[in-house]
C-alpha positions in Angstrom: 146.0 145.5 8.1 142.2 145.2 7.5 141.4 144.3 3.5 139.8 146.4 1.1 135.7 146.5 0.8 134.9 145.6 -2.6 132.3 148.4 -4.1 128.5 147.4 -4.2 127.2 145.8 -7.1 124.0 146.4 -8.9 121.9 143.1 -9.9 118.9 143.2 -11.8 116.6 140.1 -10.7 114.2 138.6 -12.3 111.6 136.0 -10.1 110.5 132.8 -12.4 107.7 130.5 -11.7 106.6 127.2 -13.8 103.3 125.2 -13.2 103.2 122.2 -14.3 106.6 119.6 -14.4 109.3 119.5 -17.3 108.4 117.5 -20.1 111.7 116.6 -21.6 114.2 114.1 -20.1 117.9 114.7 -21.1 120.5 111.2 -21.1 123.1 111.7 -18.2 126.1 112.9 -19.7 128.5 110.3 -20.7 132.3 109.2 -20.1 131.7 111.0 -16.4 130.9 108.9 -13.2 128.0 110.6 -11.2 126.1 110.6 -8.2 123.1 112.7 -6.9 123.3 112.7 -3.4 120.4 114.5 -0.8 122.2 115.7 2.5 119.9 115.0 5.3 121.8 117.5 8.4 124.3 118.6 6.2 127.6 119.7 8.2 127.6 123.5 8.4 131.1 123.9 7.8 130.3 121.3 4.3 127.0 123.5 3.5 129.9 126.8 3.6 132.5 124.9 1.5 130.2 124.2 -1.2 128.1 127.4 -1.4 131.4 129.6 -1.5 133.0 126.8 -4.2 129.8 127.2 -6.1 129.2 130.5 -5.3 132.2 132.5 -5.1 132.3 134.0 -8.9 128.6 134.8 -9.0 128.7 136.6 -5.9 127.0 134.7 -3.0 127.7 136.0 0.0 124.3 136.2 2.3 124.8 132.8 3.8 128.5 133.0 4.2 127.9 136.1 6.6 125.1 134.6 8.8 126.2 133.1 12.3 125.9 129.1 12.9 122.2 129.6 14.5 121.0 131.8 11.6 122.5 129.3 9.0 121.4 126.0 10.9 117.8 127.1 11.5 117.4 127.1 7.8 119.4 124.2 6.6 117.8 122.1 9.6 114.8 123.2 8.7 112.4 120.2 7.9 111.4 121.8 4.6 115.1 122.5 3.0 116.3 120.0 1.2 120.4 119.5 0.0 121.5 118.0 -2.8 124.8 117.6 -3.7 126.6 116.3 -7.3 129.6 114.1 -7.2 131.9 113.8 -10.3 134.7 111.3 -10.4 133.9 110.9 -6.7 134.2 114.9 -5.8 131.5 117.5 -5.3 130.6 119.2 -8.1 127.4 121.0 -7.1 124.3 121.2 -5.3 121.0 122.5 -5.1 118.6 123.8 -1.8 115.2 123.6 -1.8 112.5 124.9 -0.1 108.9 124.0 0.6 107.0 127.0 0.8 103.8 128.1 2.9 101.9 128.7 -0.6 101.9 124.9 -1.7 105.2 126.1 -3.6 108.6 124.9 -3.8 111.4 127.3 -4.3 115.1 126.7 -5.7 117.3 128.6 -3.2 120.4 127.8 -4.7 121.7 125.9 -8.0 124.6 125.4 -9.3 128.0 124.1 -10.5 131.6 124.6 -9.3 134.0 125.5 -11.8 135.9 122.3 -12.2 132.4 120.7 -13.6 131.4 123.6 -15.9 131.8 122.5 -19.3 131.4 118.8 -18.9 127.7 119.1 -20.2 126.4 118.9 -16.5 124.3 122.2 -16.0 121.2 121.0 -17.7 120.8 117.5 -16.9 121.5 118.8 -13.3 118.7 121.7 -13.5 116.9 118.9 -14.7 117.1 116.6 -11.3 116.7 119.2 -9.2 113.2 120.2 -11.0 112.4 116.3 -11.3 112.8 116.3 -7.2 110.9 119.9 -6.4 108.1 118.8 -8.4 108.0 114.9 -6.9 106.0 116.5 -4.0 103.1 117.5 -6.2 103.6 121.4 -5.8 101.7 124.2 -7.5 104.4 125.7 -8.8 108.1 126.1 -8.6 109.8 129.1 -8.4 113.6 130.0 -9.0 115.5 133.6 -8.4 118.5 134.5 -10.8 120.2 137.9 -11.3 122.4 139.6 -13.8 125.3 138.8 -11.8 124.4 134.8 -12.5 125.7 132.3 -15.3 125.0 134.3 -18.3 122.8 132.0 -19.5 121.2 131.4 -16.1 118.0 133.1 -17.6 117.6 131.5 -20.2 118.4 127.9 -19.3 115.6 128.3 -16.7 113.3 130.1 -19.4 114.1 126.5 -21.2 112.4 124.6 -19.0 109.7 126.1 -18.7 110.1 129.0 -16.2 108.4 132.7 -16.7 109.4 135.5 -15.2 106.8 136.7 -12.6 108.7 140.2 -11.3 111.8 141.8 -12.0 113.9 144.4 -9.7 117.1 145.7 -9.0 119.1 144.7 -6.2 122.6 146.1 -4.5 125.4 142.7 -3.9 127.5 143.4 -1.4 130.6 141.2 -2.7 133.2 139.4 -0.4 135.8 140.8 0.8 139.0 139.3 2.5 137.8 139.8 5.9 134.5 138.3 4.7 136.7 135.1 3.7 139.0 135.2 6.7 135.9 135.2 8.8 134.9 132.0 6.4 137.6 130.4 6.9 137.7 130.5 10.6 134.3 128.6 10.7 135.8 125.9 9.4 
């Protein structure tokens, strides 16, 4: 018995851009034992455990359906960088950048699993990630959220100093069980 296709979901996204580095610094949260790790040939199978951990209740689902060629040519890729967050010695989150052809650096993917929301994490870890896409001196930095995204999503990255360049709308196919059975068999 084959599982049920979740229905289609409509996203409105809005493209952000900033052009000049952060200006605030924000104290690492305290009473929680960090680390900041960059994943230089992350593991495939560890790249799919934390984007679907991360990812899973905002809807990712585009790099959980690519093949292992698809997904390795762009984590391998010399201008995608992984980050990941520990908390009490477990992942918490990660980010993925890119280096783009335009002298531009884009956040691919941000974000927190659930265990660490709530700890005061998000915007000191938004914070890192800008602090290392801007350490290569782009002209600009640009980020991707959608409606389907933390709810404050928008605005946190409006608080630091992103503007929206373009807005659209945008069909999410969701996950379905096959889609995680399929996951889970890469592993």
């Amino acid at each position: 018995m084959q599982g049920s296709k979740p229905e289609a979901l409509t996203a409105q996204v809005t493209e952000l851009e900033m052009t000049s580095p952060p200006k605030q610094s924000l104290p690492m949260p305290i009473n929680i034992h960090t680390a900041i790790l960059r994943v230089s040939d992350i593991p495939l199978a560890y790249y799919r455990f934390l984007y679907l951990r991360v990812g899973k209740r905002w809807h990712w689902a585009e790099r959980l359906r690519m093949n292992d060629e698809e997904l390795a040519a762009i984590l391998h890729d010399k201008r995608t960088t992984i980050t990941v967050l520990y908390v009490n010695g477990a992942p918490a989150g990660f980010f993925e950048l890119q280096q783009l052809d335009d002298d531009a650096i884009e956040i691919t993917h941000f974000g927190l699993m659930e265990h660490a929301l709530g700890l005061g994490l998000g915007k000191w870890f938004l914070l890192q990630a800008l602090f290392e896409a801007w350490a290569v001196n782009p002209s600009k930095v640009k980020v991707t959220t959608n409606s389907l995204d933390h709810p404050r999503a928008l605005q946190l990255y409006q608080q630091f100093g992103f503007s929206p360049v373009a807005t659209r709308e945008a069909t999410v196919n969701p996950l379905s069980d096959d889609d995680l059975l399929a996951f889970a068999k890469k592993l």
